[in-house]
N, C-alpha and C positions, 0 to 999 in steps of 0.2 A: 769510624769516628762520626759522630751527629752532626749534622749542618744547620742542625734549629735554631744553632745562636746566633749565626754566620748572617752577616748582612745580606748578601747576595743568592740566600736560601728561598725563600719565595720569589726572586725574578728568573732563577733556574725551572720552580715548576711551573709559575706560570709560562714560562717560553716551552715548556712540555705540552701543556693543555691547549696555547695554540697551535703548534704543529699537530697536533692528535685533531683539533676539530678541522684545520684545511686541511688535512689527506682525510679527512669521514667527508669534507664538502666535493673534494675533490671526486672520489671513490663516489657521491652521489650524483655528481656530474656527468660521469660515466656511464651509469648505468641510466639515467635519466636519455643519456645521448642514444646508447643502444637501443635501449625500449624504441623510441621515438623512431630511428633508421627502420628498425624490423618492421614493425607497425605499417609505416609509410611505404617498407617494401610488401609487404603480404596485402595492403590494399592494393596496392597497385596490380601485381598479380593475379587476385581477383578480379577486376576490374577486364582486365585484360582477357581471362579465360573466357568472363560474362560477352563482354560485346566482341569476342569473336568467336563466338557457339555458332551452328548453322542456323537457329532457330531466334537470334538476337534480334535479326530486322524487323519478325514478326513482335517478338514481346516489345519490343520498344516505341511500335506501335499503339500494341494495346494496352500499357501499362505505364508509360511514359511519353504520352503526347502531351505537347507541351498547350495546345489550344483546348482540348478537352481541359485540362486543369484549371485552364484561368478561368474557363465558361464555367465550370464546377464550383469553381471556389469558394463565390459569396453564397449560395444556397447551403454548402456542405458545414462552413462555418456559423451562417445563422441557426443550423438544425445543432453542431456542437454546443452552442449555448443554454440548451435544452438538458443534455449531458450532462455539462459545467453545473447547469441548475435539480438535476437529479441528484448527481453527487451531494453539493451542497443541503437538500435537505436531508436526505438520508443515513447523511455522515453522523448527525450528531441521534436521530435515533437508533440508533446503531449500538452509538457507547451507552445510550440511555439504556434499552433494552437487552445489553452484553451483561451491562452493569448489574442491573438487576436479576437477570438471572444468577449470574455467579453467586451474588449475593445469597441467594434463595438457595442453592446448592449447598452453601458455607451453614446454614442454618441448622441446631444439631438437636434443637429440642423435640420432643415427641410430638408436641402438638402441629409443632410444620410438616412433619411429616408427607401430608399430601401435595404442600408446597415443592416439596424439595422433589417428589415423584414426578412433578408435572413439569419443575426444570431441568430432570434430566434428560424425560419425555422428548421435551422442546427441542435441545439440543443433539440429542440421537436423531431426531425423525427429519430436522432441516439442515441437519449436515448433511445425512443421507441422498436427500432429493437434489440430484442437479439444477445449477441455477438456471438453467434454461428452462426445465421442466416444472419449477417451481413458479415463474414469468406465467407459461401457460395453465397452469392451474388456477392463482390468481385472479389474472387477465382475464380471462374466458368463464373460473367460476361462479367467480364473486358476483357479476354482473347479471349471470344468470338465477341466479336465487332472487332476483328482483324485489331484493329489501329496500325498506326505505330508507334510507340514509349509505346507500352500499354507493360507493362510487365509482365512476363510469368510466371519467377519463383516463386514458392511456397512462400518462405519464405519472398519474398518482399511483394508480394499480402495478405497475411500474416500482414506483417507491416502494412501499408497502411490500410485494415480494423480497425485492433486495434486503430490506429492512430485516424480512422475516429467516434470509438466510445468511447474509452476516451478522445476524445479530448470533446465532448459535455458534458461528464461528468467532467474534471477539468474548461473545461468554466464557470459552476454554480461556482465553489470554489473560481475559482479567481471573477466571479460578486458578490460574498457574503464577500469577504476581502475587496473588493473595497467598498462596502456598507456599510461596518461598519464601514467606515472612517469617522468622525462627518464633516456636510457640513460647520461648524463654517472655516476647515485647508481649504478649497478647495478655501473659499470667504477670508481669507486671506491671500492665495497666489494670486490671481486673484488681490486683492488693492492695492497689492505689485508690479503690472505692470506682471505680470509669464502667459505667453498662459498657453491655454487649453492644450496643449501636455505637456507644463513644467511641470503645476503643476501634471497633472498624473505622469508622470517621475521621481522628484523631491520630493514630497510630500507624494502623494498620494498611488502608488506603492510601495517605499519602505515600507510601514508599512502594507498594505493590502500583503503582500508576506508572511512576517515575520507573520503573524496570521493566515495563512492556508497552511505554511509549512505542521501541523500536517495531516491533513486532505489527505492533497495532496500526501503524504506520504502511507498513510493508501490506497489512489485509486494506487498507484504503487506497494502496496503487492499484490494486485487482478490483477492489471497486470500482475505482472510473473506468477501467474496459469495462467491465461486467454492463455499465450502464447503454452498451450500445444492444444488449441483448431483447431491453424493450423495444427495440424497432420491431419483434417479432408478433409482437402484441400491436401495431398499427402505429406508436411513435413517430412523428416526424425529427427523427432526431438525424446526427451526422450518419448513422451507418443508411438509414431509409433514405436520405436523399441524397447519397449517393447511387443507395440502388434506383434512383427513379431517372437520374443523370445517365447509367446505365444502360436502364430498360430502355432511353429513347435511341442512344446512339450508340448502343452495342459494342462499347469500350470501355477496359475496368478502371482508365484513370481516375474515376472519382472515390474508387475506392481507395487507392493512392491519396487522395486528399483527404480522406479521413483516417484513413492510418498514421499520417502526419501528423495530422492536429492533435492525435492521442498521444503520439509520440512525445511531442513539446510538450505537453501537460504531463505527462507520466516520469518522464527523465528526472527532472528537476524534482520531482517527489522521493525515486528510488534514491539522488545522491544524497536529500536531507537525511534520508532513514538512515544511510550510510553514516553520517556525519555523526547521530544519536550514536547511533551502535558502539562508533568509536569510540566515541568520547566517555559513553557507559561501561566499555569496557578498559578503559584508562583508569577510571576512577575507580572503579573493583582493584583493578592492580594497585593503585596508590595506598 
């Protein structure tokens, strides 16, 4: 017999629906509690195995002196600002020239042709070279060809590599956003009278961005480590003056203080891209 008529037919399911969400909050409390105990136990156990190794008194010395660090500290942090300011310019030509290549890739007429050969070129040959190795070619080439307008300083030469090898690596991100765009929108924006630049511009762009936000994301937290690689090219940045904290008093804490400071700066970046990711893939589900 039906209860849809019955007065007291919706305060029965709603008293359903709240028991079903306290045992799902409850059931999350649980496991929240668990996670949290384990957690708490396996650091702790760590913790334990670490400073009672035979060899603990010595690293505790050399890697966690508390005087070293504080003497370290303001140098290591004022050379981080360098970094902080690497990142910052490099970041945006980056997407400039990611951009641009994909672009050039995506180009199908005859005439680009040699366009399109030189941007696959690009991104075969500086994905290839490790960044480290790409730092010293730069760094050390450039300067030697003693052009005029070739610049000198560390930390541009610096940019300018990074530049040169992330940018082959977000060019793939932004050709795989652009790809994943179904050629159904591309053909009709095109019947709609829209050039070839509109409909990328217009159509095609905004939605290929908005899907490898995450991603793109994720190659800019490998950027700011990557940026302590210019300390090898002569940089005063945080990884070089740590080694110079180092080289006087023969202790690695300074390096400890620069892996810190990358630390705080990198965390809070991987949980944003998290936070993207999720919610991107929310929204696909919806």
């Amino acid at each position: 017999m039906s209860t849809a008529g019955k007065p007291g037919a919706s305060w029965v399911k709603s008293g359903k629906q709240v028991e079903r969400e306290r045992l799902k909050r409850q059931r999350g409390m649980r496991s929240a509690s668990t996670a949290t105990v384990s957690t708490i136990i396996f650091l702790v156990l760590v913790v334990w195995g670490v400073t009672n190794s035979p060899g603990w008194p010595r690293v505790e010395e050399t890697f966690f002196n508390v005087d070293k660090f504080v003497a370290a500290l303001p140098d290591v942090l004022d050379g981080f600002l360098l970094n902080i300011k690497i990142f910052l310019i490099a970041e945006p030509l980056i997407l400039i020239v990611g951009l641009l290549v994909a672009l050039a890739r995506g180009l199908k007429a005859p005439v680009f042709f040699p366009l399109r050969c030189l941007a696959i070129a690009y991104t075969d040959i500086f994905r290839g070279i490790p960044t480290i190795l790409l730092i010293y070619l730069v760094g050390f080439g450039l300067p030697a060809l003693r052009l005029q307008g070739i610049p000198t300083d560390e930390a541009t030469l610096g940019i300018i590599a990074l530049t040169l090898s992330y940018g082959a690596y977000v060019a793939e991100v932004f050709r795989s956003g652009i790809d994943s765009i179904h050629p159904s929108q591309v053909n009709a924006a095109r019947s709609l009278g829209l050039s070839y630049g509109k409909t990328m511009r217009f159509v095609v762009l905004p939605q290929a961005v908005r899907r490898v936000v995450p991603p793109l994301l994720n190659d800019f937290v490998s950027l700011q480590k990557d940026t302590a690689l210019v300390a090898t090219i002569g940089a005063i940045e945080a990884l070089r003056q740590a080694q110079i904290h180092t080289a006087k008093s023969f202790n690695y804490t300074p390096y400890l203080v620069a892996a810190l400071l990358f630390v705080l700066l990198t965390i809070p970046m991987a949980r944003f891209t998290d936070y993207l990711a999720a919610r991107s893939q929310r929204r696909r589900g919806a």
